[in-house]
C-alpha positions as semicolon CSV with decimal commas, in nm:
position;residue;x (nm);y (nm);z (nm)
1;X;-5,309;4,365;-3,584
2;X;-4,938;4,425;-3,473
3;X;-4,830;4,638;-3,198
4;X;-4,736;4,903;-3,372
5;X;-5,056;4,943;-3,635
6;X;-5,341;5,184;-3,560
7;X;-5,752;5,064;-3,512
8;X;-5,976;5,306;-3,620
9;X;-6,298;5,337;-3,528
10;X;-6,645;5,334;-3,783
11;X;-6,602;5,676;-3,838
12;X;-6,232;5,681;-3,943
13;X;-6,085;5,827;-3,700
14;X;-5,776;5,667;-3,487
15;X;-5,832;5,489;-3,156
16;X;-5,558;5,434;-2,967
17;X;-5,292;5,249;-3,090
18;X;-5,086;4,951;-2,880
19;X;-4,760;5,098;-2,791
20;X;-4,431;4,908;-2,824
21;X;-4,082;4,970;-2,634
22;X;-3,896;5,047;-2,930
23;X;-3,692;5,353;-2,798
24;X;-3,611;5,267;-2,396
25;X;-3,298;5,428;-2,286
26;X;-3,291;5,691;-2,537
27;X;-3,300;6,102;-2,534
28;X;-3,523;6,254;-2,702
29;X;-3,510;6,639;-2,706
30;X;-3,894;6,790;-2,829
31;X;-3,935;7,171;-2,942
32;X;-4,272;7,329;-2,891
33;X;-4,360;7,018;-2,637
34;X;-4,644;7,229;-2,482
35;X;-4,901;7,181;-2,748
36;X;-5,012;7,050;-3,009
37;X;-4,796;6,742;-3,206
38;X;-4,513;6,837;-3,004
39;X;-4,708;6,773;-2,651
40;X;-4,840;6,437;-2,825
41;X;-4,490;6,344;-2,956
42;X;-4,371;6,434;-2,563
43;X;-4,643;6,146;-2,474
44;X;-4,575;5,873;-2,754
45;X;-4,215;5,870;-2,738
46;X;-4,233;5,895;-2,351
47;X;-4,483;5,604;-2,396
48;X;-4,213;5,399;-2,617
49;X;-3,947;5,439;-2,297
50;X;-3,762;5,745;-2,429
51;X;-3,634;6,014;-2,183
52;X;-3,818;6,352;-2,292
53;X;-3,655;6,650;-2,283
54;X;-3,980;6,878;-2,355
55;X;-3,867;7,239;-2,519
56;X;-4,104;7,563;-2,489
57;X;-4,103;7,920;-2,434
58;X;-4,420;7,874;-2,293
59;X;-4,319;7,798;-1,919
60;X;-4,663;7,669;-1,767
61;X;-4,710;7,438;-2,084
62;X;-4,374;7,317;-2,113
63;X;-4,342;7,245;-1,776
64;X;-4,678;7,077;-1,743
65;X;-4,584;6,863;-2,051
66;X;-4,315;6,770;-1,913
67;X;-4,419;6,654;-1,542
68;X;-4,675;6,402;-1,726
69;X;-4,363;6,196;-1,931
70;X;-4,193;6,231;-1,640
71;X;-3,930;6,448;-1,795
72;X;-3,699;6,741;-1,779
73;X;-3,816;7,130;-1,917
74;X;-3,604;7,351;-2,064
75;X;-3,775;7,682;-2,148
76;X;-3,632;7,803;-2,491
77;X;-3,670;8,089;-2,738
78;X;-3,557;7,841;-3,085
79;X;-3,448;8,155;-3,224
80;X;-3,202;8,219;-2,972
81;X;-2,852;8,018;-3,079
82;X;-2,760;8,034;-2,667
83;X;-3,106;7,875;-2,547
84;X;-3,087;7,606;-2,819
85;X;-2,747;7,469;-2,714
86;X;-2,889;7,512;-2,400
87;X;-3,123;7,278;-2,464
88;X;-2,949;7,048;-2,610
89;X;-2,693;7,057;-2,349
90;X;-2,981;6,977;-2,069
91;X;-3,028;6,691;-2,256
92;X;-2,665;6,529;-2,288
93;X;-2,598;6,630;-1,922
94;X;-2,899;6,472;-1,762
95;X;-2,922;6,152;-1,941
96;X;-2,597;6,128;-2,098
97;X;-2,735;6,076;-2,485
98;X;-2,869;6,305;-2,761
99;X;-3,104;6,044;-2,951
100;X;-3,360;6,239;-3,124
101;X;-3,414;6,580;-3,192
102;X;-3,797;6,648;-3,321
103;X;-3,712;7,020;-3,439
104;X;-4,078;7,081;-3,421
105;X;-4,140;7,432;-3,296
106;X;-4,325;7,706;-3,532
107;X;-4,616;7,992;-3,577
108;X;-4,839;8,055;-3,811
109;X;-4,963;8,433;-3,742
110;X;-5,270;8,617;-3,929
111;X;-5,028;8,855;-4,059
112;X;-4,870;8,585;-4,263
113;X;-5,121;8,617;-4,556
114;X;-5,085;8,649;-4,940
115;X;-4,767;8,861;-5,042
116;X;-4,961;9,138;-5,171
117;X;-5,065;9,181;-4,762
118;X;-4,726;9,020;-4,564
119;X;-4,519;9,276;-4,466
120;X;-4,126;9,233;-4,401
121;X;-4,151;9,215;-4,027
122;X;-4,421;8,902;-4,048
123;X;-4,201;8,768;-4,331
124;X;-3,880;8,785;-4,095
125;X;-4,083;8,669;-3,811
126;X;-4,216;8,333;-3,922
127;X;-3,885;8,257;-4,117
128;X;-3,696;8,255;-3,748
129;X;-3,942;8,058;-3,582
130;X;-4,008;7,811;-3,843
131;X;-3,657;7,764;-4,023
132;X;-3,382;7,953;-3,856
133;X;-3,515;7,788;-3,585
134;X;-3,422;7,464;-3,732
135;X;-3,114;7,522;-3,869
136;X;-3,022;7,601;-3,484
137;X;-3,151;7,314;-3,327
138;X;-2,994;7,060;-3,623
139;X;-2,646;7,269;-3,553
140;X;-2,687;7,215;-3,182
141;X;-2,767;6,850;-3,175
142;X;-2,543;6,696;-3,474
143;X;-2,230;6,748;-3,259
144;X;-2,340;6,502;-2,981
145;X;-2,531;6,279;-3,264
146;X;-2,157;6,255;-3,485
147;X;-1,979;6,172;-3,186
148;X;-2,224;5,893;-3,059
149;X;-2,212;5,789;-3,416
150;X;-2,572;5,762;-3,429
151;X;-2,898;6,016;-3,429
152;X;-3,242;6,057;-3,564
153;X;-3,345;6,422;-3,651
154;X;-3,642;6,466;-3,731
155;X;-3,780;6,827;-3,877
156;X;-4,131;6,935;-3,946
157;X;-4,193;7,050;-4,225
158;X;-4,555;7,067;-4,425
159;X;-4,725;6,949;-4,718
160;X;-4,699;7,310;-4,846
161;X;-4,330;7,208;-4,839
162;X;-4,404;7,030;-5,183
163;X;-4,708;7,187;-5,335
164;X;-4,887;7,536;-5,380
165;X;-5,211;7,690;-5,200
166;X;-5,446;7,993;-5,322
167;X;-5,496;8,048;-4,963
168;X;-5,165;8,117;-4,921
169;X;-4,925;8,190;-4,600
170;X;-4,642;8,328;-4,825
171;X;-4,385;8,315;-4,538
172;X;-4,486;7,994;-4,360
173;X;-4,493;7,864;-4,698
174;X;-4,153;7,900;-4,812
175;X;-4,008;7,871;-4,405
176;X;-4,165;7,462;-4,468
177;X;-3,992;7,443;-4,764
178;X;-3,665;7,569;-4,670
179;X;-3,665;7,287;-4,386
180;X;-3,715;7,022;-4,591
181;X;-3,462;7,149;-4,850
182;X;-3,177;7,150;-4,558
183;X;-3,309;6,780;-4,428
184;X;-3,260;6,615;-4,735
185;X;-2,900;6,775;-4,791
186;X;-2,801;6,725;-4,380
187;X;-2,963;6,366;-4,456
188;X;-2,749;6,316;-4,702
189;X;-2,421;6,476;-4,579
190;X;-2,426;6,294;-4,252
191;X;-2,554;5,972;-4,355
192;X;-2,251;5,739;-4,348
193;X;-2,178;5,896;-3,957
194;X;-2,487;5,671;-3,878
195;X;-2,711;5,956;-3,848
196;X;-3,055;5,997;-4,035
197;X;-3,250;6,347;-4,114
198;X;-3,609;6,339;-4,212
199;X;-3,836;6,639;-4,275
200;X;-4,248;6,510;-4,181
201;X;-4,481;6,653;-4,393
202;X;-4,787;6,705;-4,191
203;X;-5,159;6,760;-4,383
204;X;-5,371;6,988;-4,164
205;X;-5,404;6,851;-3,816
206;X;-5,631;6,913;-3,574
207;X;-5,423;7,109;-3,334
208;X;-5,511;7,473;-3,093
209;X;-5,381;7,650;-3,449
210;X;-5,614;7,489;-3,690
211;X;-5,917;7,547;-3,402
212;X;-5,838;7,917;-3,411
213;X;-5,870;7,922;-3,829
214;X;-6,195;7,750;-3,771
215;X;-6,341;8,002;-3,542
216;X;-6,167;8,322;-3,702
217;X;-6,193;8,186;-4,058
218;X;-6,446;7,893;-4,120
219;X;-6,439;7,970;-4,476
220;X;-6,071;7,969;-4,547
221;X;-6,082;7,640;-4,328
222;X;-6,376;7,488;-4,498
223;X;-6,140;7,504;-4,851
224;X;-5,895;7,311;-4,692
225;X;-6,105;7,034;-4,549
226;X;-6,263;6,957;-4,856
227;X;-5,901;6,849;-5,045
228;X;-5,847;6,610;-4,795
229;X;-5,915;6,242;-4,953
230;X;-5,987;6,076;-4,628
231;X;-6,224;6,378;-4,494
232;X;-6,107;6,467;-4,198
233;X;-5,774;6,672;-4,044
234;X;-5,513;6,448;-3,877
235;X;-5,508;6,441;-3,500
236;X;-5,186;6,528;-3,349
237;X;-5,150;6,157;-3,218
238;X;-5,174;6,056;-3,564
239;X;-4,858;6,269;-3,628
240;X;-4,658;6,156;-3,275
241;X;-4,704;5,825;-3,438
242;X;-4,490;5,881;-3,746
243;X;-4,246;6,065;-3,538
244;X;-4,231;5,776;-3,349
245;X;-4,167;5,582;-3,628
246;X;-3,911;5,793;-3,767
247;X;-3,687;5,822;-3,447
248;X;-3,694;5,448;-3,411
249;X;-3,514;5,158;-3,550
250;X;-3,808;5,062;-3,755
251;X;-3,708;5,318;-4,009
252;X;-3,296;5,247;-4,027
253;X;-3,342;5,282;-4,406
254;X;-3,576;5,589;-4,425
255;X;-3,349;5,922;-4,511
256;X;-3,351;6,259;-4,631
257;X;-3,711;6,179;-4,682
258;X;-3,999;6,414;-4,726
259;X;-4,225;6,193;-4,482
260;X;-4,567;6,267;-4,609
261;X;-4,869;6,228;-4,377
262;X;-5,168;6,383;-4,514
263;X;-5,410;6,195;-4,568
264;X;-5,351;6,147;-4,902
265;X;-5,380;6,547;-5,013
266;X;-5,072;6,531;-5,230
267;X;-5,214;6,257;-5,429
268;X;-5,496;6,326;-5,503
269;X;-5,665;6,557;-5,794
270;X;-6,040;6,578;-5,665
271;X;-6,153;6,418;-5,381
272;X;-6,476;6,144;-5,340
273;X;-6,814;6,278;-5,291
């Protein structure tokens, strides 16, 4: 086993991996670091020597996220173009570098249901927090990125990005889509300035979110679980890892990619018994 690769345990899921150095000295600014894959991300990249500049409108969370990776909190509404620059600011004035921006922030409320039930307000909603959100943070970081001549942005996107669901979340649906739509063409237009855009493409992971469809939906959760080829949800490390992977050197050729990892759900046409 290398240092980078993953042992899993009998039951499939992922013990923890060895960590390698591949991203000392370098910034790495983290939206929605409180929780969830961002908070993991906060800890993997910290892990991999990265200065963490950990994002959140949640103050306690961001903050606490932050103390453990030994680095900086910004508190930040993403939907507020001020606060993002601010951000992104933080980050070039305290360490001096803009690395890696993991544009990672998002909601998905119960209001956000079929579009026979979403009304306008939930549609608006979810479409700031989960695309205009990113559209902010890629505007505020590209400047320092272009004039470095070198950046890895990194957007998350979904699987729904590239296929359809009967259980549908009309607006977080199309907000995942939109984000991967403007990483492959900011991929592409700022390629040859040494800078790379990805958008990850998350299955179902096994984040605070997902727990609260379980216990208000088991259901609607249950239909999920049972597409998944490997037969399980992704754990947020899981996901921190192929961020990790993306911001690093290890992936110089990987660009304007839809970075699937979901356990094989967009490949697959029925599952094993």
């Amino acid at each position: 086993m290398t240092s980078t690769e993953t042992a899993t345990s009998p039951g499939g899921s992922p013990q923890t991996p060895a960590i390698c150095r591949r991203l000392v000295g370098r910034t790495a600014v983290i939206t929605g670091a409180g929780s969830g894959i961002g908070l993991a991300t906060a800890r993997r990249l910290a892990s991999e020597g990265a200065n963490v500049v950990c994002g959140d409108i949640d103050e306690t969370a961001g903050k606490a996220a932050a103390e453990e990776v030994g680095g900086t909190f910004v508190k930040v509404d993403v939907t507020d173009p001020e606060q993002v620059e601010a951000l992104f600011r933080t980050a070039f004035e305290t360490y001096g570098s803009v690395d890696i921006a993991f544009n990672n922030a998002g909601i998905s409320p119960p209001d956000d249901d079929s579009i026979l039930e979403t009304g306008l307000e939930a549609w608006k909603r979810v479409q700031d927090v989960n695309l205009t959100s990113v559209y902010l943070c890629c505007k505020a970081a590209l400047p320092y990125m272009r004039r470095q001549g070198k950046g890895s942005i990194i957007n998350t996107a979904s699987f729904v990005a590239i296929m359809g669901a009967a259980t549908s979340q009309i607006s977080y649906t199309a907000s995942k889509g939109g984000v991967l739509a403007m990483s492959r063409e900011l991929g592409v237009q700022f390629a040859r300035e040494g800078i790379r855009v990805n958008a990850l493409c998350p299955g179902p992971v096994n984040t605070p979110l997902l727990q609260e469809l379980f216990a208000k939906d088991p259901e609607r959760a249950a239909r999920r679980l049972v597409h998944i080829p490997v037969g399980r949800f992704a754990e947020a490390e899981e996901i921190a890892a192929a961020v990790a992977f993306l911001a690093s050197d290890d992936s110089s050729f990987v660009n304007a990619s839809d970075f699937l990892v979901d356990g094989g759900i967009s490949g697959a046409y029925v599952t094993p018994l």
